[in-house]
C-alpha positions, -999 to +999 in steps of 0.1 A: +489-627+755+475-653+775+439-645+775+446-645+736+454-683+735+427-694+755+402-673+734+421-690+708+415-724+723+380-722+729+372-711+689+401-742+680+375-765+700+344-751+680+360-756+648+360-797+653+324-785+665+315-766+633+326-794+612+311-821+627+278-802+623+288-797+586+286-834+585+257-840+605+233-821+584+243-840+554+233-876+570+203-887+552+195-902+588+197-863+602+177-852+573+148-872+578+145-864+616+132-832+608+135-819+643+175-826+649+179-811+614+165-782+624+185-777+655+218-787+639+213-758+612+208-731+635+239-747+657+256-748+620+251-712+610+257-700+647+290-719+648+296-704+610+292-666+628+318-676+650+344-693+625+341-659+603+346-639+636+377-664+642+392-658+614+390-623+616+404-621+653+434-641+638+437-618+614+438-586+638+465-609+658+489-612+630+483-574+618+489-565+654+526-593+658+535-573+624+527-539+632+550-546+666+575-560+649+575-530+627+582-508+650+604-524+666+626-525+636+621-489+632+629-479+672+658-457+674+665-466+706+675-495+688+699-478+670+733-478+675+757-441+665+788-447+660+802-435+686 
């Protein structure tokens, strides 16, 4: 579970990332420099690839914590007879 939260970490640091760039390229100042506003878009839609893929990984993570729960609930070794 480890290696989960620090892939987690690393796409929790590109979301400041992916937001910042969502501001950037709405600066009249960034606009006009075509350049930058170039290079900020592609950032911006390569950082928007990874925020969908984010939120799908969380996704699998919490279908995966239910499903084990789940079963867990459902384990008859769980289960006590009464005897």
């Amino acid at each position: 579970m480890a290696e989960n939260n620090t892939l987690l970490e690393k796409l929790d640091g590109l979301v400041a990332r992916f937001e910042e760039v969502s501001t950037l390229i709405t600066d009249p100042n960034v606009i006009s420099d075509q350049k930058r506003y170039v290079k900020l878009t592609k950032e911006y839609k390569e950082l928007g690839d990874l925020m969908t893929a984010r939120k799908e990984y969380l996704q699998c993570l919490n279908g995966l914590e239910e499903a084990k729960m789940m079963m867990s609930e459902n384990d008859p070794r769980d289960e006590r007879n009464g005897s």
